[in-house]
N, CA, C and O atoms as a DFTB+ gen file, in Angstrom:
220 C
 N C O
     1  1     -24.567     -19.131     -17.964
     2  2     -25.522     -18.616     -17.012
     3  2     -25.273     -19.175     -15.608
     4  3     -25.070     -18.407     -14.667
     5  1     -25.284     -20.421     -15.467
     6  2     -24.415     -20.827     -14.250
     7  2     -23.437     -20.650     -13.364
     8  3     -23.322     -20.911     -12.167
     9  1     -22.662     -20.092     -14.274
    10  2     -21.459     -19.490     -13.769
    11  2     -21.824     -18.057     -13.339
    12  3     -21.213     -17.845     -12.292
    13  1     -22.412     -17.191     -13.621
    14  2     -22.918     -16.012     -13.133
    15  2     -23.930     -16.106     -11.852
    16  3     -24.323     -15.230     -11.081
    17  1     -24.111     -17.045     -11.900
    18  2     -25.109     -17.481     -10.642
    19  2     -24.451     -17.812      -9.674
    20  3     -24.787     -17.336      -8.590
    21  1     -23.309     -18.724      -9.734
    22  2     -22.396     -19.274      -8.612
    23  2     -21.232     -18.169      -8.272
    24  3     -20.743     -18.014      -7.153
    25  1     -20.933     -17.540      -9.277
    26  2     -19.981     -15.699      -8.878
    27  2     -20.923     -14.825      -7.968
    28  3     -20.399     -13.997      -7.223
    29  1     -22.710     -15.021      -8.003
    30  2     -23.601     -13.991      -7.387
    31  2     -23.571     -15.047      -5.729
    32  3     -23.543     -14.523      -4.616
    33  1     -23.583     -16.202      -5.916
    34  2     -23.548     -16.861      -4.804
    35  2     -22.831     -16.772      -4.299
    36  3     -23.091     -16.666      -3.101
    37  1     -21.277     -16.730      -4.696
    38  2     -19.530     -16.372      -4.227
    39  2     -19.838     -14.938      -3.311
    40  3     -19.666     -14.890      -2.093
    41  1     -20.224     -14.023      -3.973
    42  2     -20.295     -12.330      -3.691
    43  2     -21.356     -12.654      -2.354
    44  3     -20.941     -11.835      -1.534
    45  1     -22.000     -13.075      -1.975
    46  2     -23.094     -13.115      -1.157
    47  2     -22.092     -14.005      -0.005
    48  3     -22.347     -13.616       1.134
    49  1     -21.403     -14.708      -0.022
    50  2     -20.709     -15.325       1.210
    51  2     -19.491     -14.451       1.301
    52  3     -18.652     -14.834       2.117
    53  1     -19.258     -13.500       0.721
    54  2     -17.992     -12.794       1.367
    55  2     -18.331     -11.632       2.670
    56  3     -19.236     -10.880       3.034
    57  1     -17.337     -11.937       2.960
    58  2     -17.376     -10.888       4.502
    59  2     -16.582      -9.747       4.081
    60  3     -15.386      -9.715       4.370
    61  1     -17.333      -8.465       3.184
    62  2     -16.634      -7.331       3.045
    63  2     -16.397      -6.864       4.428
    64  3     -17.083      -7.153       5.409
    65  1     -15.465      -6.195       4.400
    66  2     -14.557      -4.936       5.282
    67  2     -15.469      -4.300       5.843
    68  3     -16.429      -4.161       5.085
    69  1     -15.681      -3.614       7.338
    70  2     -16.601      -2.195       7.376
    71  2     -15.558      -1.247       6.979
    72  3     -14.395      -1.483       6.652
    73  1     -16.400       0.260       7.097
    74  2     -15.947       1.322       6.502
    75  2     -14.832       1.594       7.294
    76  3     -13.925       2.216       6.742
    77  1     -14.598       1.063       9.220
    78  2     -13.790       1.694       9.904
    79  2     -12.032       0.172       9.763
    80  3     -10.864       0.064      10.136
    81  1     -13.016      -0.547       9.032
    82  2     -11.511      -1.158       8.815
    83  2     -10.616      -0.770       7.412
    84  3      -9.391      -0.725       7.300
    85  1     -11.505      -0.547       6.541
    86  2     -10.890       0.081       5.139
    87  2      -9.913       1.129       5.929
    88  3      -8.687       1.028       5.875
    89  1     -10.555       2.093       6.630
    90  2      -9.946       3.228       6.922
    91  2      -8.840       3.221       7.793
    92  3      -8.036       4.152       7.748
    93  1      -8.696       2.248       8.610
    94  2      -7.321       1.964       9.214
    95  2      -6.632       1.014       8.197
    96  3      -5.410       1.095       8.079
    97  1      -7.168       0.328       7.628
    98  2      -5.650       0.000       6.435
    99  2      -5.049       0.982       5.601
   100  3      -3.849       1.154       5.391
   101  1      -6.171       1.700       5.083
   102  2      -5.827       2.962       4.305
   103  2      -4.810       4.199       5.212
   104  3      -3.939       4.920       4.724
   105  1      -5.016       4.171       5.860
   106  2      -3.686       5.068       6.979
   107  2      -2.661       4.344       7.303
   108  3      -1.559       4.870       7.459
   109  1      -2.878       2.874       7.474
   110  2      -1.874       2.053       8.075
   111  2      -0.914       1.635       6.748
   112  3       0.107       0.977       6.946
   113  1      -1.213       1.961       5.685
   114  2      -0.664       1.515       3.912
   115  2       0.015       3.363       4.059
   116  3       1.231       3.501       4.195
   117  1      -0.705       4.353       4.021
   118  2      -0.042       6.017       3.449
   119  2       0.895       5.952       4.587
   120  3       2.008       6.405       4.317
   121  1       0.744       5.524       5.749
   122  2       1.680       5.561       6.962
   123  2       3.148       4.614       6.417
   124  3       4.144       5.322       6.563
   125  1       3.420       3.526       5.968
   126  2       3.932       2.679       5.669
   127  2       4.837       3.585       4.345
   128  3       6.063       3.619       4.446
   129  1       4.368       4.073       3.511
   130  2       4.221       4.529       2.065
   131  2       5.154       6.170       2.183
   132  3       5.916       6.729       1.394
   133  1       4.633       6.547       3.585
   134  2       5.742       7.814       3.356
   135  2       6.911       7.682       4.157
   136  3       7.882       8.413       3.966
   137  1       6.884       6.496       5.347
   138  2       8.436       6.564       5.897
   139  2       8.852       5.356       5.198
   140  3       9.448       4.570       5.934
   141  1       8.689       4.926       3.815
   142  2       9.287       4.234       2.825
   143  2      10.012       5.740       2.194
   144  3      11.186       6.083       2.336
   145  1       9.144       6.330       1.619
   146  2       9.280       7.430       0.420
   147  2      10.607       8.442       2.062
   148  3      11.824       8.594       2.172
   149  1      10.131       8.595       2.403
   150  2      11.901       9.586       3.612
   151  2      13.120       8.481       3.801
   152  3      14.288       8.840       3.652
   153  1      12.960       7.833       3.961
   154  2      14.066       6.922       3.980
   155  2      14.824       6.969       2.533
   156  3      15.984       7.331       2.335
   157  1      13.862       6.505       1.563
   158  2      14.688       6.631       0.174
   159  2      14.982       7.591      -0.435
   160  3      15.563       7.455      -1.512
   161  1      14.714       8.682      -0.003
   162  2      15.429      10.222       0.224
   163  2      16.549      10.380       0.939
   164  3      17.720      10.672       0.693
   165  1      15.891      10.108       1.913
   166  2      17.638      10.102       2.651
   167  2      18.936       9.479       2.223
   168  3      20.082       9.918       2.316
   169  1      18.409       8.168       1.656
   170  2      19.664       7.295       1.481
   171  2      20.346       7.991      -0.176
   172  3      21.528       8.214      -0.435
   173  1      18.977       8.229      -1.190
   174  2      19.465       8.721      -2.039
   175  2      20.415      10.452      -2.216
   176  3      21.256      10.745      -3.066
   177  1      20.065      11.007      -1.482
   178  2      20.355      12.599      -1.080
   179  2      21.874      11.974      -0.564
   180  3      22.863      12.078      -1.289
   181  1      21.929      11.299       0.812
   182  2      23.126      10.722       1.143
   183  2      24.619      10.444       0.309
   184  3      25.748      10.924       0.202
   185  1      23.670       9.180      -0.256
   186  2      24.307       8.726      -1.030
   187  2      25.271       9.758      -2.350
   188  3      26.472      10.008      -2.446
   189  1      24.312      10.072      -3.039
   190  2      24.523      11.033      -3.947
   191  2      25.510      12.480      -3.597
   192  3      26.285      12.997      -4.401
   193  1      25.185      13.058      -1.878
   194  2      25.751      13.547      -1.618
   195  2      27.561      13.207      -1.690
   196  3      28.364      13.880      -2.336
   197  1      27.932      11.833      -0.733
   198  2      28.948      11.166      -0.770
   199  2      29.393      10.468      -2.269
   200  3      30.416       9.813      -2.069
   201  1      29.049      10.399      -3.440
   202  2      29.752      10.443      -4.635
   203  2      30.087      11.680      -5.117
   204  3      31.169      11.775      -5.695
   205  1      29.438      12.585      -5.012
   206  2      29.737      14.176      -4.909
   207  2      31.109      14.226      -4.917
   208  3      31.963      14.631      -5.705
   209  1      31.095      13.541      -3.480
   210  2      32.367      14.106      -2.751
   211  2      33.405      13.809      -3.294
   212  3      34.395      14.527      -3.429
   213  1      33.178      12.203      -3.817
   214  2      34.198      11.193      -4.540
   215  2      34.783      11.801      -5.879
   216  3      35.965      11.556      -6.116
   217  1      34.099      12.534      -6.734
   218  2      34.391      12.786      -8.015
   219  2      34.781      14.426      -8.048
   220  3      35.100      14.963      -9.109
C-alpha cells in the first residue's frame, strides 16, 4: 500500500508535456522518420540498381 502511495506522490511531481509540445515532437520524430525512410530507398534502389549491373 505504500508503495502505491509514493508512485501517486511520484505522478503528482511530474511536469507532463503540454499538448503544443507533444505536438512538435510528434512532427519533429515523423519529420526525422521519413527522410530516414528516402534515404534508405535511395541507397537501397541504388545500390541494388549497381549489383544489377554487376551480375
Amino acid at each position: 500500500m505504500q508503495s502505491l502511495r509514493n508512485s501517486r506522490a511520484e505522478l503528482a511531481r511530474v511536469t507532463w508535456p503540454t499538448r503544443e509540445e507533444v505536438l512538435q515532437s510528434t512532427q519533429a520524430t515523423l519529420v526525422f522518420v521519413i527522410i530516414t525512410a528516402l534515404f534508405l530507398l535511395f541507397a537501397d534502389t541504388t545500390l541494388g540498381n549497381l549489383i544489377g549491373l554487376l551480375t
